[in-house]
Every structure is written in C-alpha cells, then in structure tokens.
C-alpha positions as CSV (number, residue, x, y, z in Angstrom):
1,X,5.6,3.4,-46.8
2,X,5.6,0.4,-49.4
3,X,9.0,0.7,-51.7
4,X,10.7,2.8,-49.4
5,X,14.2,1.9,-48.8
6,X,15.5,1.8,-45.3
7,X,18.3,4.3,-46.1
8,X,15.4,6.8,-47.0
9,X,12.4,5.5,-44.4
10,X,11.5,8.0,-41.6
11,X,13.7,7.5,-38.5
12,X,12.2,5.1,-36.6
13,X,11.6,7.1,-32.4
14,X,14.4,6.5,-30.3
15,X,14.5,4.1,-27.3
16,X,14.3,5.9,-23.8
17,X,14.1,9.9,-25.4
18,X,11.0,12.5,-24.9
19,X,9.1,12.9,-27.7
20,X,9.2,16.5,-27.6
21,X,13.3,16.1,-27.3
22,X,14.9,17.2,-31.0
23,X,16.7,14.7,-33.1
24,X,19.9,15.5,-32.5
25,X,19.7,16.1,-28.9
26,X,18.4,12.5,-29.1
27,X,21.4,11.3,-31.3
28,X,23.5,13.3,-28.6
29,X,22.2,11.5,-26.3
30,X,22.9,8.0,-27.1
31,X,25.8,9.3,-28.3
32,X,26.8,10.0,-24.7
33,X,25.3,6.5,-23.4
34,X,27.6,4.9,-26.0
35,X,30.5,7.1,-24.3
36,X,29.5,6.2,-20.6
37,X,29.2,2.5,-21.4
38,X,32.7,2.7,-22.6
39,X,32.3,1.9,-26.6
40,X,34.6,4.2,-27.0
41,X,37.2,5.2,-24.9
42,X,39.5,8.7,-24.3
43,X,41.3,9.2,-27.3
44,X,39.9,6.7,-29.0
45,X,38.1,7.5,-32.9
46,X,34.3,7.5,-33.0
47,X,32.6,6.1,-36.4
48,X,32.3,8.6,-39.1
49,X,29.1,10.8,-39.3
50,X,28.3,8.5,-42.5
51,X,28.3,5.1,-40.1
52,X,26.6,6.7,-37.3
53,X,24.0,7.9,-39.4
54,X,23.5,4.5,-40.8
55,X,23.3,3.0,-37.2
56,X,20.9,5.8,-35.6
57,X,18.4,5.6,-39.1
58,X,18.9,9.5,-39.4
59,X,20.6,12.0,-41.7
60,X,24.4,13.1,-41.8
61,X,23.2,16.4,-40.9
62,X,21.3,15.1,-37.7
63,X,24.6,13.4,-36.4
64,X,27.1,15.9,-37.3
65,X,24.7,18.7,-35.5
66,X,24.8,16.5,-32.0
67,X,28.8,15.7,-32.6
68,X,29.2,19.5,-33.2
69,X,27.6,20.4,-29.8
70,X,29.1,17.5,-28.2
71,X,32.5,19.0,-29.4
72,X,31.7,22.8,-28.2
73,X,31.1,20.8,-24.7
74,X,34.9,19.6,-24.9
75,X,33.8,16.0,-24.9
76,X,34.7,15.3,-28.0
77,X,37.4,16.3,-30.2
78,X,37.5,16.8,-34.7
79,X,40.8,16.4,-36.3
80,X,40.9,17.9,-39.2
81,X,41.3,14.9,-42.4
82,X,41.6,12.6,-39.3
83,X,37.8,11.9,-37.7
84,X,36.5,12.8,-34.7
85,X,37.9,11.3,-31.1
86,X,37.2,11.3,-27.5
87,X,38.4,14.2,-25.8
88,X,41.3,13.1,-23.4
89,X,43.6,15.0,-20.3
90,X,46.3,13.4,-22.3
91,X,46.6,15.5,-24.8
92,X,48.8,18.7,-24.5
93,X,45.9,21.0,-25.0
94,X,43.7,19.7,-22.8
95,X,45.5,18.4,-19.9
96,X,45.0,21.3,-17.8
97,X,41.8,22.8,-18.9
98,X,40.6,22.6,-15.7
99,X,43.7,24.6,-14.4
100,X,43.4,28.2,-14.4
101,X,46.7,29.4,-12.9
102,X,48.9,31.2,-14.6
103,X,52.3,33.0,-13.6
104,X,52.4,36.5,-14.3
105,X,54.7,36.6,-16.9
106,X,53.0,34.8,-19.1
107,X,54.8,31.3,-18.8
108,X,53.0,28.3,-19.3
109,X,52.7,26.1,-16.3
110,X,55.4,24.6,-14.9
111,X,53.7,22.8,-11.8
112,X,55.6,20.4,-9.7
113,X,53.3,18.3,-7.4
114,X,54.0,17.2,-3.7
115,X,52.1,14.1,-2.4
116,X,50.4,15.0,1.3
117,X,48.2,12.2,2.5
118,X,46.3,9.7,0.4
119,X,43.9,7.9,2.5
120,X,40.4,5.8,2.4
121,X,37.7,7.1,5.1
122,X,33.7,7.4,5.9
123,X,33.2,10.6,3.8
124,X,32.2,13.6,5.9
125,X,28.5,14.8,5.2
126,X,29.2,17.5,2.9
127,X,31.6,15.5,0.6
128,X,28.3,13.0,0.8
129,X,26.1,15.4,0.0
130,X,28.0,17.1,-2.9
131,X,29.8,13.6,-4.3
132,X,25.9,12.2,-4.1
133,X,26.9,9.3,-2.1
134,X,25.5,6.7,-0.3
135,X,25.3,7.6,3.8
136,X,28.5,6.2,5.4
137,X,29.8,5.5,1.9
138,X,33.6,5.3,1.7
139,X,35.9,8.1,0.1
140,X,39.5,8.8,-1.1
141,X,40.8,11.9,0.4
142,X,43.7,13.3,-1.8
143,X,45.8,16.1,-0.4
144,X,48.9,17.5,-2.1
145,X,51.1,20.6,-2.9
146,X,51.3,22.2,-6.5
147,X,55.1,23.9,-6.5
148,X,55.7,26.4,-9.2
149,X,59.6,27.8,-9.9
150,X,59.9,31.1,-8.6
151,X,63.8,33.1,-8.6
152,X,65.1,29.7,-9.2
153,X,63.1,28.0,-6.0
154,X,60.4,25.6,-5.8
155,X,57.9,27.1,-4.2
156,X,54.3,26.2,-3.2
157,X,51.6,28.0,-5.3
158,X,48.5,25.7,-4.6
159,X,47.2,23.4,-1.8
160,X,44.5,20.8,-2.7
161,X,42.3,18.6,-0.9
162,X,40.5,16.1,-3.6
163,X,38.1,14.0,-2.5
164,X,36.5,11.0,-4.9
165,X,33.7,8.8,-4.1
166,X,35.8,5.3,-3.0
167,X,33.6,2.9,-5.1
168,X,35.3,4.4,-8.3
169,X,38.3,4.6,-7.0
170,X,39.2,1.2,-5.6
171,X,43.0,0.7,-5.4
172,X,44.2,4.6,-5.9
173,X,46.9,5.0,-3.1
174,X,49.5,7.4,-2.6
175,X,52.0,4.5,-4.3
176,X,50.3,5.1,-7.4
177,X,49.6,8.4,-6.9
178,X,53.6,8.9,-6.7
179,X,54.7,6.5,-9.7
180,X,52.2,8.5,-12.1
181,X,53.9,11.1,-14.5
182,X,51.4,12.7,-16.3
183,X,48.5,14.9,-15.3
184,X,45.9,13.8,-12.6
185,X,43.0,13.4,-14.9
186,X,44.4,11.5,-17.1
187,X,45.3,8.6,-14.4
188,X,41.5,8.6,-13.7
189,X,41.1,7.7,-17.5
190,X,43.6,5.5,-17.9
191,X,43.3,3.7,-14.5
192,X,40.0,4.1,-13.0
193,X,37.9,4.7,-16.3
194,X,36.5,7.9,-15.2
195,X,36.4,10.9,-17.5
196,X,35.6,14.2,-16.0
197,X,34.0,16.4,-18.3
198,X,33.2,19.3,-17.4
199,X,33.7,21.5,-13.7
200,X,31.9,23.7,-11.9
201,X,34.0,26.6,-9.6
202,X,33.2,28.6,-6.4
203,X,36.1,31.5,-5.9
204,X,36.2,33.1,-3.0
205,X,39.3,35.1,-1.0
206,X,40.2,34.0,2.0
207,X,42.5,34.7,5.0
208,X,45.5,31.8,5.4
209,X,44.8,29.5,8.4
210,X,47.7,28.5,10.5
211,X,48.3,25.2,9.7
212,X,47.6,26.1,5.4
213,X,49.5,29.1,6.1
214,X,52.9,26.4,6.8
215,X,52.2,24.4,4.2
216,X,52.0,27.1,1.5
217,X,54.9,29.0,3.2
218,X,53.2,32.7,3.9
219,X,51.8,34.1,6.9
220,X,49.3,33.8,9.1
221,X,46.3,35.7,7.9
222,X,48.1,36.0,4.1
223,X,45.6,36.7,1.6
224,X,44.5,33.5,-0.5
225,X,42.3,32.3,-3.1
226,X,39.9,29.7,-2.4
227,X,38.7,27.4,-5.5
228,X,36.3,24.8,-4.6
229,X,35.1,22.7,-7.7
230,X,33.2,20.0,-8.5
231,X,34.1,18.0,-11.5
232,X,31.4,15.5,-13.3
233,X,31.7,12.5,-15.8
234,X,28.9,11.2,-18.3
235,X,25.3,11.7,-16.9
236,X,26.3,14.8,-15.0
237,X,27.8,12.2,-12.4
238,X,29.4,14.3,-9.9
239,X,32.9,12.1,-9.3
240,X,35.9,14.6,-7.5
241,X,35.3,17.6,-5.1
242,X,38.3,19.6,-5.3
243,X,39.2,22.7,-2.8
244,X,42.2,24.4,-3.6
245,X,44.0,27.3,-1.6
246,X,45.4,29.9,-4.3
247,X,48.6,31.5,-2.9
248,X,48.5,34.3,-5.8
249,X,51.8,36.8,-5.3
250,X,53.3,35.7,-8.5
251,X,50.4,33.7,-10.2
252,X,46.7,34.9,-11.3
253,X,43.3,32.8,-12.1
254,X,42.7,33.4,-15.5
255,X,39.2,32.4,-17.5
256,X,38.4,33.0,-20.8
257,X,35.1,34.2,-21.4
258,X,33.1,33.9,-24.9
C-alpha cells in the first residue's frame, strides 16, 4: 500500500513455510533453523522480541507467541530482567532432565559414572534403523556404569549402552569421555555441537541377564528396569539411542506429569 511504512506493511510470506502454517509457527520455525544453523549457540542470548520482530517483518506479539512455545518445549530458556537464552545441560536445572532416577529418600542425585567401553563400529541394524543412518554407516558405542552412594558404598544403580551416529561424533573416545567433568549432554554441546532436545522413553521390567546381572552387582534373574530412549536435536534429528538397565532397590523412576 502507497505511504505505508515498512514497520506497519503486511508481513511479507515467509521463505520455505505452508501457507496454511500460522504466523508464529512460521516465526518458530525459522527460529529453530536459526538455532540448528548455529546462530546461536547453548546458553547463548537470543535478540529481543523487539529485534526479532524487526527482522521477521511481524508483530512483538507474533514472536513472543513462537518464543513462548519454543520455551514450554525446553528449548529455550526466559530470564526474568535478563532476555531469553538457549536452553543448555549446563545449567543446574537442566542438566539432568533427561534423568529420572531418584533415591528413595528424596536426595537429589548423586551419580558417579564408570567408563565401560568406548569404541567406533558398523552400527548393528536396529541402531541404523532407529539413529536413521546410512547402511553400513559407522557408530560410537558408549557403555558405562552410573554408581550411586548407598550405606556409605558406591554402588551400581544404572547400566547404559549409548549409541551415536559416528559422523557427529568424530573424535569422542573413551580419553575424553574420562577427562570430562560435567554431565554427558553438555560435552555433546560443547564438543560435538549437538543439542538434544527432547527424548522419547520405552519402560519395560526385565529379568537381569548374567553378564548385566555382574556388572550391576545383583543376581541372576534380579528384577530390573529397562529404559530405552531415543534422544533428538533440531529438526527432530534422532542423534543418541540410549538403553539403560534400572537396578531400582533403593532408587525409583520418577515423571512428572502436567
């Protein structure tokens, strides 16, 4: 329209979106292709609603209704008087979000972690089928022991087998693995560049195997509970398989439902 300002001109349609799509699912949207592309990275500030509205030729409202749902999904975090940021496992309160053990009195977790096996290999065809990889693509195969306190022992509570597609994950070796300090995730940030985002979880119980049944230091046939996720990154990219063996005398899974 003649005279109209570009601050006030209809948004012009956005690159690469349905039609039908709303606004701010198409904001969202590039919003997480900015995220993927690594504009900004974990823990890093995002521009303010005002400067993203400017860029994406749309109202405040419009961005701060896609950075609202964007912050429900965990992937981004407000601070109150502060901005908005990329979520991150390094913070305290969301380094284990994807951990849902808990001891039985209450304590918050107090996981000590026992390197297995670290090792590159032709990923097996389930991992291939569930990772989405490339036949006779290569994989990292993590295994480890989680050990939690109990009557003043170390003792193992959980026994995981990881498994990340190798092309992501070029130089992760158990040397790494060992020197690292803080939680799992946030070494795939910080190292690798890959976020996980959100997880999906199969429980099932289980009876203890011989050889798990050592490692985890219960009997044969000792009732266990079996947590297989899949965690994905931007573009619902699945990136880790994770199967975990839940030894659960003096620990419980815990979800919070809403």
């Amino acid at each position: 329209m003649q005279g109209m300002s570009a601050a006030t001109a209809p948004a012009a349609p956005l690159p690469e979106t349905p039609a039908f799509s709303p606004l701010y699912q198409q904001i969202k949207a590039l919003l997480l292709k900015s995220l993927q592309g690594g504009e900004w990275l974990p823990g890093q500030a995002i521009p303010s609603e005002v400067e993203l509205a400017a860029r994406f030729r749309v109202s405040q409202g419009t961005v701060r209704k896609a950075i609202d749902e964007l912050a429900t999904e965990n992937v981004l975090v407000r601070r109150q008087g502060k901005g908005t940021f990329v979520a991150t496992h390094a913070e305290q309160a969301t380094q284990f979000r994807f951990l849902r053990l808990v001891a039985d009195d209450g304590s918050p977790p107090a996981l000590q972690r026992r390197l297995l096996e670290c090792r590159r290999m032709r990923a097996p065809g389930e991992v291939t089928r569930l990772l989405a990889l490339a036949a006779g693509e290569a994989a990292v195969q993590v295994r480890r022991l989680l050990l939690a306190p109990l009557d003043g022992v170390l003792r193992p509570v959980v026994l995981d087998d990881l498994w990340l597609p190798g092309t992501l994950f070029k130089g992760l070796s158990a040397e790494r693995l060992q020197a690292w300090r803080g939680p799992m995730y946030r070494l795939f940030e910080a190292e690798f560049a890959v976020h996980m985002i959100r997880a999906e979880e199969k429980l099932r119980a289980v009876a203890a195997q011989a050889d798990d049944a050592a490692l985890l230091d219960v009997p044969v046939g000792a009732p266990l509970l079996s947590v297989e996720r899949l965690a994905y990154t931007y573009g619902d990219r699945p990136v880790e398989l994770r199967r975990g063996l839940y030894h659960t005398a003096a620990h419980h899974y815990r979800n919070e439902l809403s």
